[in-house]
Phi, psi and omega in degrees: 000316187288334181290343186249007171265331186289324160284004190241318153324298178308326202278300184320323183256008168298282210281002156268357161060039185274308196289343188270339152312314178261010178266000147302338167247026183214359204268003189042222218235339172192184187226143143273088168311111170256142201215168195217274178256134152301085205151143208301144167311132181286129200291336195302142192260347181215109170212092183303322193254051154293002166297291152335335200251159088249219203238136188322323189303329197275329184252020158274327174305302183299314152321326189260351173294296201313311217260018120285335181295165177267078176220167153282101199253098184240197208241165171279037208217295203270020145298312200295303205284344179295331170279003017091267176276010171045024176269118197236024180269017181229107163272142205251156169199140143283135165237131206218133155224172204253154149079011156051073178282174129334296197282004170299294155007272179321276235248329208262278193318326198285307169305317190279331176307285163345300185269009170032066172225132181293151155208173202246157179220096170288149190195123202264101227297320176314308176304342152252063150234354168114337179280018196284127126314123180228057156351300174287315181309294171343308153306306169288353187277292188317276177325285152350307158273342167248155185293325156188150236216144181239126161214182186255099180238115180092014192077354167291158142254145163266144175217164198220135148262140168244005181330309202266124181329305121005286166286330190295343169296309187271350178266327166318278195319331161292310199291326192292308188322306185247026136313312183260012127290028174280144132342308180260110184278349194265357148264354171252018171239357153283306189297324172294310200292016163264309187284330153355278183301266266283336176260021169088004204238115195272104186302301184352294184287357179267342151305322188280290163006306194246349196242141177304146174255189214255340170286315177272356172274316184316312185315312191272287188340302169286047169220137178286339162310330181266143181227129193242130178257160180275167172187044181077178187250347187234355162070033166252155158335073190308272230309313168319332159283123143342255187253185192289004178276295158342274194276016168279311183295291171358290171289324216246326202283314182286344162272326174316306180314295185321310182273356173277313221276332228233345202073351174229132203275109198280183177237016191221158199210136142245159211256112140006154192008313150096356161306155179288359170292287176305331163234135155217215177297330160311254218299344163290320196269352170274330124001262171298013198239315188279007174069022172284157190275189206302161168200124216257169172212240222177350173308134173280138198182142171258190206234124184257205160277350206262003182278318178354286151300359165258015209294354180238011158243071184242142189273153177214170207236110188267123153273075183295156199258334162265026148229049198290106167192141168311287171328313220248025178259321177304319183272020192248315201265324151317327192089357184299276194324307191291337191289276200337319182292328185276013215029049170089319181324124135337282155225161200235067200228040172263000000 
């Protein structure tokens, strides 16, 4: 239901030709594009996080769109200075993807070389070091395979049937709502590593599997098109620490990793899932306290002038994998859709 009231919004202000009204006044001055797994589509009737994914053909299409269009496609190093430097005469997009998959490799890099367009690859250090949780994958791994599944909710035990696709939806969809109303990730990263086990499923290997080593990240570094971001060291959820150490260690441990790993100290940084659950006014100010030049989040939004005093709560523009069109990438980057959503606010960083 919600994907399709979010589609039937996109499509409505394409083809009313609404976003090209309104984006001299909602469309600011650029936009951050966030992107995740890279890679040919799948047959599977349940991939609950397709969202996450899309397909090389869509993103040479965006690509060879961005790199006609009259916008400027720059790196977050010459973002910071144009905001900086208050030079707007050009709108601008960064393309940033998160958590240093494999098929970024494969499939992603090789389409940004061809088109000679810089982008950023945030990388969460526990993941080429082997140590990673990919939580969510897990879950879906876990459903996927079985018919049905027993877990511990409330101190109960519960059991679900999943036979069907149909249920494997509705039962992902419960179990994550109420995983990421815990308080505590580290009770909600016990709780995967129980059901985990208890169905056979090796969180480990899905790290290894899926995530770039520390050799293939080095590779991409050294190409000047890429800017390697920080992006915490265990990819958890910051709002979710107790305290201010915590997610202090979180940042400063992961840059750290990073400039041993790689030689270079970065400077740009993004917040783990990056929702106002997960990041807020705490982990911005911790952020900026720790001198990184920006740090993104997930909020939806394009970049006005006024992020200028917002440089580590900056919205970025999700290419989901359940709206792969050209069109509804166009009216997300006008700014038309996200104002509306933001009520009209400019910025957005309680």
């Amino acid at each position: 239901m919600k994907q399709t009231i979010i589609r039937s919004g996109l499509e409505t202000l394409y083809f009313s030709g609404m976003h090209h009204v309104m984006r001299p006044f909602v469309g600011g001055v650029g936009a951050i594009l966030t992107l995740h797994h890279v890679r040919p589509p799948r047959p599977d009737a349940f991939q609950p996080n397709r969202l996450l994914e899309v397909s090389p053909l869509f993103l040479e299409d965006l690509l060879r769109r961005l790199k006609r269009a009259r916008i400027d496609v720059i790196s977050l190093d010459e973002m910071h200075r144009r905001f900086i430097g208050g030079e707007f005469k050009r709108r601008f997009v960064c393309i940033t993807f998160d958590d240093g998959y494999k098929d970024l490799l494969q499939w992603a890099h090789p389409l940004l070389k061809k088109y000679e367009l810089p982008y950023a690859l945030y990388i969460p250090t526990s993941f080429p070091d082997r140590l990673g949780e990919l939580w969510w994958l897990a879950i879906e791994m876990v459903i996927a395979q079985n018919s049905r599944i027993g877990m511990v909710i409330d101190g109960k035990d519960r059991f679900f049937e999943c036979a069907t696709v149909g249920q494997k939806r509705e039962l992902y969809d419960k179990i994550y709502r109420y995983l990421r109303g815990m308080k505590s990730e580290v009770e909600l990263r016990k709780v995967v590593r129980e059901l985990a086990a208890c169905h056979r499923v090796d969180i480990a290997a899905l790290c290894r599997d899926l995530c770039m080593d520390w050799q293939e990240i080095g590779e991409l570094a050294a190409d000047p098109l890429v800017t390697i971001g920080a992006h915490t060291v265990n990819h958890n959820m910051l709002k979710k620490m107790p305290d201010d150490a915590g997610v202090r260690a979180e940042m400063e441990m992961s840059r750290a990793v990073l400039e041993a790993a790689l030689g270079k100290r970065p400077e740009h940084l993004a917040y783990p899932v990056g929702d106002p659950t997960s990041a807020g006014p705490r982990e911005f100010r911790i952020a900026a306290e720790l001198g990184f030049k920006t740090a993104v989040t997930t909020r939806p939004g394009v970049l006005f002038k006024a992020h200028r005093d917002h440089m580590t709560a900056l919205p970025r523009i999700s290419v989901n994998g359940e709206f792969q069109q050209q069109r509804y990438v166009k009216v997300l980057m006008s700014g038309a859709a996200t104002a509306m959503w933001n009520g009209f606010r400019r910025v957005n960083a309680a």
